[in-house]
N, C-alpha and C positions, 0 to 999 in steps of 0.2 A: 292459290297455286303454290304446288311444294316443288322446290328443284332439288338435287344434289350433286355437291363436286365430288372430289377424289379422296374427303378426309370424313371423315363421322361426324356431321351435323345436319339436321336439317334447316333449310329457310322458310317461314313462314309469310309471306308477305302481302296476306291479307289478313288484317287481325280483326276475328269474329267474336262482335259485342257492340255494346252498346257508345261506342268513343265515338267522337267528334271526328271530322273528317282531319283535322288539325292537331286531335290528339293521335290519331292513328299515323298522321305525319310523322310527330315527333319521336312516337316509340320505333318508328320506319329508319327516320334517320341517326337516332340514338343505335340503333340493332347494328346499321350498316357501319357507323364511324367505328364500333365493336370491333365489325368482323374485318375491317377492311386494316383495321390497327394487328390484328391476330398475324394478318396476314405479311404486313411489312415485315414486322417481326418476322418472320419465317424467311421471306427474303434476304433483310439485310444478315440473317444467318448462314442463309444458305453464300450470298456473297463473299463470306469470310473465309468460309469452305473452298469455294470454289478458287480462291489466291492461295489460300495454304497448300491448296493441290495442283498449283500451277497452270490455273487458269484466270489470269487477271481481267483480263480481257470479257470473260463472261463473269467476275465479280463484279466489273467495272459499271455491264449492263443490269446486275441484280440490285445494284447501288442505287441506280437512275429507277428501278423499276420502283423500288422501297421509297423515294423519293417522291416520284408520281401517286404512290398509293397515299402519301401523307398529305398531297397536295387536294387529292380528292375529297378526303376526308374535311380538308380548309373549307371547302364550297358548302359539305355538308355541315357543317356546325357553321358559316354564316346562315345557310337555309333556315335551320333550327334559330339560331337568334332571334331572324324575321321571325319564327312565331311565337317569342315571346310578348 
């Protein structure tokens, strides 16, 4: 299954070969901690934007959202742990 957002990548996320159903995990959760880190980044950018242009209020929730995405990424590299 291929999806696409609103920027130039695609996601792959069946990976077709011969891996382990635990190796295809890890390259799964390796990809997403990537893309999900790409994206804080982008946020907490855009947050900084949004207070220098006198919008604190929606920097305040770009802050919390950049937040949430690093916390996501927490779950996913304890997942990843477990399958060492």
């Amino acid at each position: 299954m291929t999806h696409h957002h609103d920027h130039e990548h695609h996601h792959y996320h069946e990976v077709k070969s011969e891996l382990t159903f635990k190796e295809k995990m890890i390259k799964l959760l390796d990809h997403w901690m990537k893309h999900n880190q790409d994206h804080a980044t982008t946020y907490k950018d855009w947050a900084e934007k949004a207070k220098v242009n006198e919008l604190p209020e929606i920097g305040v929730l770009l802050e919390e959202v950049h937040d949430m995405t690093l916390q996501i990424n927490d779950k996913f590299k304890k997942a990843a742990e477990k399958l060492d």
